[in-house]
C-alpha positions as CSV (number, residue, x, y, z in Angstrom):
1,X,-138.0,-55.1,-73.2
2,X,-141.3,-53.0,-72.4
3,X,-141.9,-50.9,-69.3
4,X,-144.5,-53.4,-68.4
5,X,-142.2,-56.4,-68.9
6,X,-139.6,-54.5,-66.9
7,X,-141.6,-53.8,-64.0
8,X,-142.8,-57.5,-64.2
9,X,-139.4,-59.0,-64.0
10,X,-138.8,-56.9,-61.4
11,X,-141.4,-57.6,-59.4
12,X,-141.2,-60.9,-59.6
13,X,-137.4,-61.0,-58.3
14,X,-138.3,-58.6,-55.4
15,X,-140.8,-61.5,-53.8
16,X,-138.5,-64.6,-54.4
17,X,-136.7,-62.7,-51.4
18,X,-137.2,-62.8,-47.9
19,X,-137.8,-60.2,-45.3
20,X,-139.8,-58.2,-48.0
21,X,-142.8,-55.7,-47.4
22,X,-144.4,-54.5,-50.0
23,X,-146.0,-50.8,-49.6
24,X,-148.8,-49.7,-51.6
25,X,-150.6,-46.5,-51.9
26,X,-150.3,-42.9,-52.3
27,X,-149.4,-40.5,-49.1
28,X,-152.9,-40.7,-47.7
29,X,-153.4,-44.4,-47.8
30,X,-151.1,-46.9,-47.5
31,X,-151.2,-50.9,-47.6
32,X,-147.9,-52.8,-46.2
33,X,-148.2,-56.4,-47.3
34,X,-145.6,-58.8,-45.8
35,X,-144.1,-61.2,-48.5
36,X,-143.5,-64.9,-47.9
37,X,-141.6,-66.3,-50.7
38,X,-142.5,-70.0,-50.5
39,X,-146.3,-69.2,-50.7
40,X,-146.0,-66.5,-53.8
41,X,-148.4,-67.0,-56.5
42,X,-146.9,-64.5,-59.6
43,X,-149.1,-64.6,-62.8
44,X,-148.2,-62.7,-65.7
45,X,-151.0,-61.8,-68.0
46,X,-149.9,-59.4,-70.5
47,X,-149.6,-55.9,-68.8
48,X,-151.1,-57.5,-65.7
49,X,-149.5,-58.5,-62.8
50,X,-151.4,-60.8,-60.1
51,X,-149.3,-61.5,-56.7
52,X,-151.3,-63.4,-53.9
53,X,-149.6,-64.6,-51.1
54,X,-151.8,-66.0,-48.1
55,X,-154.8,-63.6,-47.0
56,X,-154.1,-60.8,-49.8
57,X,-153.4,-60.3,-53.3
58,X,-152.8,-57.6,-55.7
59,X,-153.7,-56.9,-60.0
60,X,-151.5,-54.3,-61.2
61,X,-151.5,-52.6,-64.2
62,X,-147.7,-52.5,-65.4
63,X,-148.6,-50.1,-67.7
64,X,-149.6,-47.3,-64.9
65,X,-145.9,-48.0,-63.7
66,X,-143.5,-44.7,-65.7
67,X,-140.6,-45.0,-63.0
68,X,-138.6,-47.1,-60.8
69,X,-135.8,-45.8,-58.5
70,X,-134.1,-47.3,-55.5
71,X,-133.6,-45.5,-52.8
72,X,-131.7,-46.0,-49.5
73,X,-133.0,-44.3,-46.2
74,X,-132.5,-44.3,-42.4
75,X,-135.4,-46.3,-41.0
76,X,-135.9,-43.5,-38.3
77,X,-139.7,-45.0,-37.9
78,X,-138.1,-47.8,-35.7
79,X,-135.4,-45.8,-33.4
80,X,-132.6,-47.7,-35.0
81,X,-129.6,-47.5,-37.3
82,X,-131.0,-49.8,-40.0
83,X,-131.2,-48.8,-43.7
84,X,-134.4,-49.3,-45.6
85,X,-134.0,-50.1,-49.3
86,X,-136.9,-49.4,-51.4
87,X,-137.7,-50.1,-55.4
């Protein structure tokens, strides 16, 4: 499987969940787009990606993707104990 079709996949398993946000955007601008699974349009078009969910939607270009990791961090943003997982 490609990177592109990897990212993809993954991807498109991330927003069949609930309670998601995605973030987008480098450190100097950021875009935090709340996921509602029952309203998530995915379109796969070769290396492109197209999510839309209600007001917003996003084109990615898969290939532009070289690295995945998860990573598991306090969410000290809130005051709280919760972990936030991230792809």
């Amino acid at each position: 499987m490609s990177t592109s079709a990897s990212v993809a996949t993954l991807l498109q398993k991330l927003v069949t969940l609930t309670d998601i946000c995605l973030v987008l955007g480098p450190s100097d601008a950021i875009c935090e787009l709340f996921v509602d699974p029952a309203t998530m349009d995915f379109r796969v078009d070769g290396a492109f990606v197209t999510m839309e969910n209600g007001p917003w939607h996003i084109h990615l270009d898969a290939t532009k993707v070289h690295k995945t990791a998860f990573v598991i961090t306090p969410d000290t943003a809130h005051n709280s104990i919760q972990l936030s997982y991230s792809v």
